[in-house]
Every structure is written in C-alpha cells, then in structure tokens.
C-alpha positions in Angstrom: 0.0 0.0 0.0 2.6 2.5 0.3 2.3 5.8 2.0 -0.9 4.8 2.1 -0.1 2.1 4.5 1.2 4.1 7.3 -0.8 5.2 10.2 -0.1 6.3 13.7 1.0 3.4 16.1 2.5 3.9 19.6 4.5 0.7 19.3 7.9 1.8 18.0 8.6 -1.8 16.5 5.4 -1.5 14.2 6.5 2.0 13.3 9.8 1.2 11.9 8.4 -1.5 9.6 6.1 1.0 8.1 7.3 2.6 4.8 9.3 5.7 6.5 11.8 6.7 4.9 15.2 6.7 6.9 15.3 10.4 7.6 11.3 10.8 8.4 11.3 7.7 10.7 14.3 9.3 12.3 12.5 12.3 12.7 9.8 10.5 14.1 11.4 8.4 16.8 13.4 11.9 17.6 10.0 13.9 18.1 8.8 10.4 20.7 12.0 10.5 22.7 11.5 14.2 23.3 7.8 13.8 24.4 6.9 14.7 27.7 3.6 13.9 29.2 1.6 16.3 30.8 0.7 15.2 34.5 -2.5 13.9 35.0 -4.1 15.9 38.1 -8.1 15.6 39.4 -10.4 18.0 37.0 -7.4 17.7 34.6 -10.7 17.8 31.8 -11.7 21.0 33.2 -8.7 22.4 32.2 -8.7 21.6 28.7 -12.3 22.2 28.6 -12.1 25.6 29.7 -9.0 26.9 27.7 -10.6 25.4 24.3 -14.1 27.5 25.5 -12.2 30.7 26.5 -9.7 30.6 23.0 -13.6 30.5 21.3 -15.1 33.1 23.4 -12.2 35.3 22.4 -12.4 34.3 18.8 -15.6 34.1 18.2 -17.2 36.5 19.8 -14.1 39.3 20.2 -14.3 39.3 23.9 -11.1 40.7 25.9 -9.1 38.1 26.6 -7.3 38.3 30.0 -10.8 39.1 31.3 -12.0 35.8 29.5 -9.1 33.8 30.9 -9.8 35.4 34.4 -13.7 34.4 33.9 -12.7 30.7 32.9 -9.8 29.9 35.3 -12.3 30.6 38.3 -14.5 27.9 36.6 -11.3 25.7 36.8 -10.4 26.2 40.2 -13.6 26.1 41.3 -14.0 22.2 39.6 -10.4 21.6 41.0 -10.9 22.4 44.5 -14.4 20.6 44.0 -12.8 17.2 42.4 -10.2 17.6 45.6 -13.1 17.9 48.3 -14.8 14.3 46.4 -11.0 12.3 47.2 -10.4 14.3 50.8 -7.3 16.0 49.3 -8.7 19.4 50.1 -9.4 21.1 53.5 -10.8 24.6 53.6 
C-alpha cells in the first residue's frame, strides 16, 4: 500500500516496519524520545475544557481576553478544589 499504509502506532517496533523513509522515521522516533507527558491531576478535563471554550469566546465573539481567561480559570479552580473535596485532598 505505500504511503498509504502508514498510520499512527505507539508501538515503536510497528512503526519502523512502516514505509518511512530513513530520515522521516528518524525524525519520528526523535520527536517520541522528546515527548513529555503532561501530569494527570483531578479536573485535569476542566482544564482543557475551559482553555478550548475561553480561545472561542475570544475568537468568536471578540471578547477581551485576560478578562475571559480570568472568567474561565475561576471555573477551573472552582472544579479543581471541587474534584479535591470528592477524594479528601482538600481542606478549607
């Protein structure tokens, strides 16, 4: 199949038998061994959630945005603190 064979795989083995060529695949495994994951904390979603929603709000409707941000990261703390009350990790 080609190029057309190649698709994304997290299991470096597979990776190298698809049709890279020597310098993409080196690129490739380069770019994995640089990868650093980004820690995994309670409301983690929230995060995301709220970042993607306040880079809209900005874009979409041409609010300000440090006074978006500032709306949107009290909606993250807020689920933060909240997800830290559920597991007893959080005393007021």
């Amino acid at each position: 199949m080609g190029t057309m064979g190649r698709f994304d795989t997290a299991n470096v083995e597979a990776l190298k038998q698809l049709s890279w060529t020597a310098s993409e695949l080196e690129m490739i495994l380069d770019q994995m061994e640089a990868q650093v994951e980004i820690p995994i904390i309670p409301a983690s979603y929230a995060v995301t959630r709220n970042l993607t929603n306040a880079f809209r709000t900005v874009v979409n409707e041409a609010e300000n945005p440090r006074d978006t941000l500032m709306w949107y990261n009290k909606d993250i703390n807020a689920e933060i603190v909240r997800k830290l009350e559920d597991l007893g990790m959080y005393n007021n």
